[in-house]
C-alpha positions in Angstrom: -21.8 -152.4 166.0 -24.6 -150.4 166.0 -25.9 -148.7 162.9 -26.1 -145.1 162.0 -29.6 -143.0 162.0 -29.8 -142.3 158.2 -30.7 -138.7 159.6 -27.1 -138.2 160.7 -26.3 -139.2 157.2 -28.1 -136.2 155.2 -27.5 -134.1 158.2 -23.5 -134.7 157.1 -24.1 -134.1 153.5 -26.1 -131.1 154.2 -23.2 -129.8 156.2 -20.6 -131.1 153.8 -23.2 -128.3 150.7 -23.1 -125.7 152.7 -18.9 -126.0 153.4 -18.8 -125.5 150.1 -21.4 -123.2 149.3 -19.9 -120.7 151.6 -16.7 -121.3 149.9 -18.0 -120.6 146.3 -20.3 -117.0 147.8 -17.7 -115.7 150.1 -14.5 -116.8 148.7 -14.3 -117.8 145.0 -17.1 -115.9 143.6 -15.6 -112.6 145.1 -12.6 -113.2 143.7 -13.0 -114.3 140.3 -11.8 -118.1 140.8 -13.3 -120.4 138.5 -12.2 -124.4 140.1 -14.7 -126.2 137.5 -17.8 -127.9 137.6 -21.5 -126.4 137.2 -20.6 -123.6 140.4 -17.6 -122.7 138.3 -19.8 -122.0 135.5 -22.3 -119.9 137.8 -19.5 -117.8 138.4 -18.7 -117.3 135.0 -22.6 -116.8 134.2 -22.9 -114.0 137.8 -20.0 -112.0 136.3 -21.5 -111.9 132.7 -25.0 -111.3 133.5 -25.8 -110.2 137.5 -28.0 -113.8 137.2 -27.6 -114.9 141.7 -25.2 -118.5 141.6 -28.0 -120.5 142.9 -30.1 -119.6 140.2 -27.2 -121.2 137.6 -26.5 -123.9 139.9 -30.0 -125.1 140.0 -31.1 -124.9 136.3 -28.0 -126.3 135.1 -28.2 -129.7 137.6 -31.9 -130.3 137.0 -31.1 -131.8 133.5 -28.3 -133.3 134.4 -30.2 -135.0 137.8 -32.8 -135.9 135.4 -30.6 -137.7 132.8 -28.7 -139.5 135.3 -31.6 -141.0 136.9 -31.9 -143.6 134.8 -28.0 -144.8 135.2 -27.5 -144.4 138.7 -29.4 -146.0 141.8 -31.8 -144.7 143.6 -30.0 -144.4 146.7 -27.0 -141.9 145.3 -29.5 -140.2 143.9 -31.3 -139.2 146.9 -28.6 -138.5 148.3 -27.7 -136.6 145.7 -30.6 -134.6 145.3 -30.5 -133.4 148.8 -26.9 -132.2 147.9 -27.8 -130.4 145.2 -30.5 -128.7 146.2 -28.8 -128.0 150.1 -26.2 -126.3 147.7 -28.1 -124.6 145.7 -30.0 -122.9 149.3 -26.7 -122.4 150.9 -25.8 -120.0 147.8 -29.0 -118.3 148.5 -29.1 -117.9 152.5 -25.6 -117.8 153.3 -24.8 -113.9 153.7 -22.3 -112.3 151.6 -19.4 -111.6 153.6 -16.4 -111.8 151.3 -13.0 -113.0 153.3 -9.2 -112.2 151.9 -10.6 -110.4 148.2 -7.1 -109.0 148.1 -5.4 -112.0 149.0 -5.6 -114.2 146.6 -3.3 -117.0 147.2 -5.0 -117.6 150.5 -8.4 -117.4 148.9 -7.6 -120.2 146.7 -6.0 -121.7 149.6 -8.6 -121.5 152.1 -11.1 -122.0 149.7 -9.8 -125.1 148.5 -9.6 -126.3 152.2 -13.3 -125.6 152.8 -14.5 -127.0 149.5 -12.5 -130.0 149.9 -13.9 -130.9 153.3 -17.1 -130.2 152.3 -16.5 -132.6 149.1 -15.4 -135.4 151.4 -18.2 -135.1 153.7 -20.4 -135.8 150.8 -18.4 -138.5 148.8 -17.8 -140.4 152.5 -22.0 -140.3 152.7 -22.4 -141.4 148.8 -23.3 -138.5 147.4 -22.4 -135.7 145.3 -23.3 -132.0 144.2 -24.2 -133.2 140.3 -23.1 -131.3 137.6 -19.6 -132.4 136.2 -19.5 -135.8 137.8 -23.2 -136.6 136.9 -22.3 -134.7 133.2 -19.1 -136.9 133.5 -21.1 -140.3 134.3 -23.5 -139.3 131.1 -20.5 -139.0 128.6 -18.8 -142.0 129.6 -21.6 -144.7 128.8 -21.1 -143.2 124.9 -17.2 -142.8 125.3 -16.7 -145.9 127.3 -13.1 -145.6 126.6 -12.3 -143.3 129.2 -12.7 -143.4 132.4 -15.2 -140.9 134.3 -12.4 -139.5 135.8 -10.7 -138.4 133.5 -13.7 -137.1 131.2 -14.4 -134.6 134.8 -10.8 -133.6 134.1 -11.6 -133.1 130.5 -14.8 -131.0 131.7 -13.9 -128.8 134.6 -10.3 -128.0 132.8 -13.0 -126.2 129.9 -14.6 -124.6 132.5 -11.4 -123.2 134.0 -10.0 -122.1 130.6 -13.5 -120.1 130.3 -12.6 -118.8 133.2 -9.2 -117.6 132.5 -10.8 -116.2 129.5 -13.5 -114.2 132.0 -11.0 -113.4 135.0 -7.3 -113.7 133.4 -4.8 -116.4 133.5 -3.4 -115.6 136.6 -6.7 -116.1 138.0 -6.6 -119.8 136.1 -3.6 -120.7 137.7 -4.6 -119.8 141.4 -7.7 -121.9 140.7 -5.2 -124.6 140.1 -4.0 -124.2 143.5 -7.7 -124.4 145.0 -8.7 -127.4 142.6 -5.2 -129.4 144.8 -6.4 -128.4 147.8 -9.9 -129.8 147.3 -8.3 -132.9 145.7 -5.8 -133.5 148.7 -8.2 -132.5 151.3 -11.5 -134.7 150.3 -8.9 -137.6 149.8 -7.2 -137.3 153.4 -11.0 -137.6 154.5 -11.5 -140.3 152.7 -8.4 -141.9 154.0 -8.3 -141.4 156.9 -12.0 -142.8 157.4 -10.5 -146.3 155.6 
C-alpha cells in the first residue's frame, strides 16, 4: 500500500481548523454559545471586552503549547501547532457572515455538525487545536487519578457554566446540544475510518 504525502496530512488538519473556525465566527460567536474549551473562552472574553477571538485563542494556547512540549512528542506537536495556529488565522480571515442568529437550535445544531467534522479531521491526522485537551494532559500528570478525559469534562463544563453566567442558561443548554453533535460527529469519523 502505498503511503500518504505528509502534505495531504496538514492539508487535512488545516481543513479540519478552519471547519471549525468558521463554526466558532459565524455560528457560535454570533449567537452567544459557549461549547468549552480555549474558543469558548474567547467568546466569553469578545462579548466582555470587543478583544477579536483569534487574539484570545492565540495568547491563551501559547502557554499551554509551551508547557506541553515537554510531555508530548514531537510529532503531535507539530501537528498540533499547525492546528492551532491554522485556527487561530481562520478566526481572523474567514468573513463574518453570521447564519441562523435567530435560530438557535439549528445554530447549535449545525454548528455542532461543522465543529465536529472539523474535530475528527484533526484527531484522525493526530492532532488537536490545544487548549483544554493540552490544559487537560498538564493536570492529569499531578492528578493522575483521573483520566484526561474526564478532567476536559471537568474543564470545558466551567467554561460553559461561565458562559451561562455571560449569555443565560438557556444559552448553556443549547451549547449542550452542540457539545453532542461534535461528540457524535468526530466519533462516526473516527469509526467509520476503523
Amino acid at each position: 500500500m502505498k503511503k500518504r504525502p505528509v502534505w495531504v496530512d496538514y492539508g487535512l488538519i488545516v481543513l479540519g481548523a478552519f471547519l471549525m473556525g468558521f463554526a466558532i465566527k459565524n455560528m457560535y460567536d454570533p449567537a452567544g454559545l459557549v461549547t468549552g474549551g480555549v474558543t469558548g473562552i474567547a467568546i466569553i472574553v469578545k462579548t466582555l471586552t470587543g478583544i477579536p477571538l483569534w487574539i484570545t485563542n492565540t495568547v491563551f494556547n501559547i502557554p499551554l503549547f509551551l508547557a506541553a512540549w515537554k510531555i508530548k512528542g514531537g510529532r503531535f506537536l507539530r501537528r498540533t501547532a499547525v492546528a492551532t495556529v491554522s485556527l487561530s488565522v481562520s478566526l481572523y480571515v474567514i468573513p463574518e457572515v453570521v447564519f441562523l442568529r435567530e435560530e438557535i437550535f439549528l445554530t447549535a445544531l449545525f454548528g455542532g455538525i461543522l465543529t465536529g467534522a472539523g474535530t475528527g479531521l484533526l484527531f484522525m491526522f493526530s492532532a488537536t487545536t490545544g487548549g483544554t485537551d493540552m490544559l487537560a494532559a498538564l493536570l492529569q500528570r499531578r492528578l493522575k487519578y483521573y483520566s484526561i478525559a474526564r478532567i476536559m469534562q471537568v474543564l470545558d463544563g466551567a467554561v460553559v457554566l461561565a458562559g451561562a453566567a455571560v449569555f443565560g442558561v438557556s444559552y448553556a443548554l443549547y451549547a449542550l446540544i452542540s457539545i453532542y453533535a461534535v461528540a457524535k460527529v468526530s466519533d462516526g469519523i473516527l469509526e467509520g475510518i476503523n
